[in-house]
C-alpha positions as CSV (number, residue, x, y, z in Angstrom):
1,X,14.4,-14.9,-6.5
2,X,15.7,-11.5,-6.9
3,X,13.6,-8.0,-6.1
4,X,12.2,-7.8,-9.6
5,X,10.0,-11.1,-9.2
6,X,8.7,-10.0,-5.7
7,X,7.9,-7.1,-6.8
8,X,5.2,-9.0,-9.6
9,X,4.4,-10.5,-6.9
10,X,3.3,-8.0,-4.7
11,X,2.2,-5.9,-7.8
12,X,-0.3,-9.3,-8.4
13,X,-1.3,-9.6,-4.5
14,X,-2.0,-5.5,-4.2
15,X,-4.4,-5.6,-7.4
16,X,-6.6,-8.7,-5.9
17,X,-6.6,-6.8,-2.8
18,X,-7.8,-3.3,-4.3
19,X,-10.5,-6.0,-5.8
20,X,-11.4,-7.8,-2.5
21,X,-11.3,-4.1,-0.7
22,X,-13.8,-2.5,-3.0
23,X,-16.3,-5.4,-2.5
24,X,-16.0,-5.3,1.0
25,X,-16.5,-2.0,1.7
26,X,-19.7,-2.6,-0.5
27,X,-21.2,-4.9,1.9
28,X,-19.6,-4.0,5.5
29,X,-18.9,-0.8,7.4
30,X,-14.9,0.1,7.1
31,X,-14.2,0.1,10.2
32,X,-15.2,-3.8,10.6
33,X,-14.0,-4.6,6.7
34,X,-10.7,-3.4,7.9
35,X,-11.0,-5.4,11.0
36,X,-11.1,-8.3,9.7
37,X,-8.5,-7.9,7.3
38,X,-6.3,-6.6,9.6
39,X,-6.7,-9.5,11.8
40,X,-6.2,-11.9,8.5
41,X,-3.0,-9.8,8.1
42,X,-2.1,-10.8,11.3
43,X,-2.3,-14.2,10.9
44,X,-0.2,-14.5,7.6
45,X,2.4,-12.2,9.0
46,X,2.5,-15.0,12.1
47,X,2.9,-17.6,9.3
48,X,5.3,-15.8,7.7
49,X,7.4,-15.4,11.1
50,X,6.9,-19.2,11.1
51,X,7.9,-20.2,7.9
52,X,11.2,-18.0,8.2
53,X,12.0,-20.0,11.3
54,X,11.4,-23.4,10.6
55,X,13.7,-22.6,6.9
56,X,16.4,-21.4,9.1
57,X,16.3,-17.4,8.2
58,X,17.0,-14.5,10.1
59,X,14.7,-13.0,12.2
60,X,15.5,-9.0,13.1
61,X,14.3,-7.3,15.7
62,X,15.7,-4.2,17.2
63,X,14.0,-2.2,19.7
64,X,15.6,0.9,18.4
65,X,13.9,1.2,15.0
66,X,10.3,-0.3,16.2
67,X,8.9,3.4,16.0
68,X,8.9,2.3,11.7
69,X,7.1,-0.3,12.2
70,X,4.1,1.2,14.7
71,X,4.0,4.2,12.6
72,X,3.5,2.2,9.2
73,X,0.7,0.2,11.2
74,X,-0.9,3.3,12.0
75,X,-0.5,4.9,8.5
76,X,-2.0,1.8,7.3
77,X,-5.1,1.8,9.4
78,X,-6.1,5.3,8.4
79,X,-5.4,4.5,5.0
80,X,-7.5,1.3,4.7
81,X,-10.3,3.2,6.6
82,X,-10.1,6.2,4.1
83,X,-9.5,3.6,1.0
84,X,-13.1,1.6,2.6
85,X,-14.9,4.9,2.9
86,X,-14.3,5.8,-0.2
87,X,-15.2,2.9,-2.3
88,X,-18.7,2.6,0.2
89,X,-19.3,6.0,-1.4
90,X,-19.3,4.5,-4.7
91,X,-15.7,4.9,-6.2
92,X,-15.1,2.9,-9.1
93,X,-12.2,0.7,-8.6
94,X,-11.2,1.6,-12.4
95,X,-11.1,5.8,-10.8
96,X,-10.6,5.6,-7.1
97,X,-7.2,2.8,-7.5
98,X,-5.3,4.5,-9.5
99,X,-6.0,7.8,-8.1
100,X,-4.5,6.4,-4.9
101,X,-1.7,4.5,-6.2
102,X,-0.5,7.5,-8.1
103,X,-1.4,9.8,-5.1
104,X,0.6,7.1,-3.4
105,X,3.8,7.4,-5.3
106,X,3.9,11.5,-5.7
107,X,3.9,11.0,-2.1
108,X,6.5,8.4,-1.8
109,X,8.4,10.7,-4.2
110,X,8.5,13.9,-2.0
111,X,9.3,11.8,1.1
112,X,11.9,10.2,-0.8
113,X,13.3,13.3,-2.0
114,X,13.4,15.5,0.8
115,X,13.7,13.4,3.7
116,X,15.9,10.6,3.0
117,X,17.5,13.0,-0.1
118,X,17.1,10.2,-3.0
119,X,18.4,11.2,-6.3
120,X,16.2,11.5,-9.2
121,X,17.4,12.0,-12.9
122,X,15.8,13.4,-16.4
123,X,13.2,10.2,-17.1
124,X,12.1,10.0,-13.4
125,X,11.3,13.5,-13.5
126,X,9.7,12.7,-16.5
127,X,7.4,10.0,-14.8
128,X,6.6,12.1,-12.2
129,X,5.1,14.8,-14.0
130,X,3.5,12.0,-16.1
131,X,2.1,10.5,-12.9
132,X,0.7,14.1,-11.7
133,X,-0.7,14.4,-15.0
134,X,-2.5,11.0,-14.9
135,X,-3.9,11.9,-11.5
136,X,-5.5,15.5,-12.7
137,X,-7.2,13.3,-15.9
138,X,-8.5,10.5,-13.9
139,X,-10.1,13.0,-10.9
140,X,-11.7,15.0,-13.2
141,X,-13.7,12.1,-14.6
């Protein structure tokens, strides 16, 4: 499979997770929802480390670049404690996703402009300002 169908994939597995999130932080504190699926994380990433070695595939791991990983861990955490809080306040999964999946990618953006210098041409200029756009509309509803 090449990137495009992984990336369906993931696109499918984020939107039954923004699903599963909002009713959890509906029914337990964030700091325990996020427990638990933190630890569930775990155990599919230790299934996933298992399934790579019993098919044979490469498993890389150099101590040099493990500050990405830690720091992504962390940035995570705060996130899914953040993301929890703010649908236990009541944030409509129609408003509060997309306002953080945009958020998301104007971030994304900016990092990947001006730290690791990506290009970016006419139309994704275009989608960017379409993006900010769609983030203004949907927080002032």
């Amino acid at each position: 499979m090449g990137w495009l169908q992984f990336a369906i994939l993931a696109t499918i597995s984020f939107g039954f997770y923004n699903f599963f999130t909002k009713l959890s932080a509906e029914k337990l504190s964030p700091p325990v929802a996020f427990a638990i699926m933190a630890g569930t994380a775990l155990v599919v990433a230790l299934i996933g480390i298992a399934f790579y070695k019993v098919a044979g595939m490469e498993l890389v791991f150099t101590k040099e670049k493990l500050i990405f990983p830690i720091l992504a861990g962390v940035s995570t955490g705060l996130a899914e404690i953040f993301y929890l809080t703010m649908f236990a306040k009541n944030a409509p999964l129609a408003i509060g996703n997309p306002l953080v999946v945009g958020g998301t990618i104007i971030v994304a953006i900016v990092l990947g402009l001006f730290i690791l210098k990506e290009p970016i041409g006419f139309y994704k200029g275009i989608g960017i300002v379409v993006t900010l756009a769609g983030i203004v509309i949907l927080s002032k509803g």
